[in-house]
N, C-alpha and C positions, 0 to 999 in steps of 0.2 A: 361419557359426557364430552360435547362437542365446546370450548369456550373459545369466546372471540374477546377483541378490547377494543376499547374506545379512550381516547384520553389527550389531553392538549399535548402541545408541541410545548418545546423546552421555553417559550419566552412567557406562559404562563407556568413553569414548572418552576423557575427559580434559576435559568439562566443554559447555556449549551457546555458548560463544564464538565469534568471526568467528574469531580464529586457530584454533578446531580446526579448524571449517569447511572451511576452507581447508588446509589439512594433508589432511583426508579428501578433497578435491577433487583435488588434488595427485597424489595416490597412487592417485585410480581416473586418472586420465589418464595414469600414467606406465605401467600397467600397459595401458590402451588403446590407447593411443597406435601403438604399433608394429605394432597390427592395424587400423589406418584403415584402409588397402590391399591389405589381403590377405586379411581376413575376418572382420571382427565385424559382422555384415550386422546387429543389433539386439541390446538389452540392455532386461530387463526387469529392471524396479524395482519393490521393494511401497509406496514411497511412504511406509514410516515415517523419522523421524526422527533423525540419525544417518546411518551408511554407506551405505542407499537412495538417498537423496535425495542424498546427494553422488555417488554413483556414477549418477543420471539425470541432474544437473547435469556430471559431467564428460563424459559421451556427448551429451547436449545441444551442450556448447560445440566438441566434435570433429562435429558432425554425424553421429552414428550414431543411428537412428533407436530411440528408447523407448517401451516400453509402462511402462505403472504398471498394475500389478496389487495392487486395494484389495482387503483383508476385507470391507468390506464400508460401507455408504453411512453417513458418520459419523464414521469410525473416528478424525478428529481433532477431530473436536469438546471435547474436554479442553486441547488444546496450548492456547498462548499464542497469541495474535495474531498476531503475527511468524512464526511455523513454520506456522498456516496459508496465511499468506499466501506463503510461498514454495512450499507445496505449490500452491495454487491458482495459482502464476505460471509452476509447469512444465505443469499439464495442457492448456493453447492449444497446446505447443508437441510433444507424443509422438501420436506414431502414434495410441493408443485410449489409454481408464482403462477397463479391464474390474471390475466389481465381481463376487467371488468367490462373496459370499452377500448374505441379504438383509439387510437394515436391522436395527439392535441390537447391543450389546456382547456378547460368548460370545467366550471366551477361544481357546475349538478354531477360532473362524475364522481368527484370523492363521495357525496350523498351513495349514488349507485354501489360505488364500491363499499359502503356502509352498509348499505340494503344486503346484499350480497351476505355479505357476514354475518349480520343476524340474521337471517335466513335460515344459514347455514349453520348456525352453532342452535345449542341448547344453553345455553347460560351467557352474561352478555357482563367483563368484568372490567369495568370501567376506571376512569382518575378522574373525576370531571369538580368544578366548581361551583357547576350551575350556573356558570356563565351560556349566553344564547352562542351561535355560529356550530360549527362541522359535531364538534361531539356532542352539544345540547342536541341538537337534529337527529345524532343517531341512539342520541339514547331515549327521544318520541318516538322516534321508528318503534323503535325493541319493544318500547311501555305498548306501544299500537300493537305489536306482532303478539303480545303475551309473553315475552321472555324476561327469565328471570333477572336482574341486573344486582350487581355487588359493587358499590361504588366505597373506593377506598381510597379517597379524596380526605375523609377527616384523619385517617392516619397515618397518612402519609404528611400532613401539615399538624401532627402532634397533638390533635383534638381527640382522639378517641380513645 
């Protein structure tokens, strides 16, 4: 089983701290975790900021093997120093970094690079709110493409 993620950036997660960090780390490993051995053969991540990146970092630390699938070459060039650099400290460590489009900011590439990913996965494991914008968009995509989606949104905010 092929799973990708979808999920906001940290200023809808509860802020850009080491303790949220670690919360979203938490919660993709507990939800991986019980598929080491039985079948999460790869997990792809888009590499943004937020729930991606925790969820490449927790299949990192479980050894499951990650792709990052970027929009496009640049696409963090805005972030702070410190979220680049932990972007660049995961891609020595995944399978490829496939870039989706070419070089430049355009808004419809993160979408692309959305596409891309559920495409490419079999399961589609999300953090979303149900709020509209990038990860509403890709989690219609999925519901359109017929993939399955695990949205763990409510316990991660202590509802479930």
């Amino acid at each position: 089983m092929i799973v990708c993620g979808t999920g906001h950036r940290p200023d809808k997660l509860g802020g850009y701290g080491p303790d949220v960090a670690g919360k979203l780390i938490a919660l993709a490993r507990s939800w991986l975790e019980p598929f080491v051995d039985i079948g999460v053969d790869k997990v792809i991540s888009g590499g943004a900021l937020g729930w991606d990146q925790a969820l490449a970092d927790a299949a990192l630390w479980l050894n499951i093997p990650v792709e990052l699938y970027l929009p496009f070459p640049g696409f963090e060039d805005r972030w702070p120093t410190e979220s680049k650099l932990h972007l660049y400290s995961q891609m020595p460590q995944v399978l490829g970094v496939h870039y989706i489009c070419g070089p430049g900011y355009a808004g419809w590439k993160m979408q692309e690079r959305n596409k891309a990913m559920v495409d490419d996965a079999d399961k589609v494991l999300a953090l979303w709110n149900g709020s509209t914008g990038g990860t509403g968009n890709c989690i219609a995509y999925a519901n359109k493409a017929g993939k399955p989606i695990v949205n763990l949104w409510e316990i991660y905010n202590g509802k479930a």
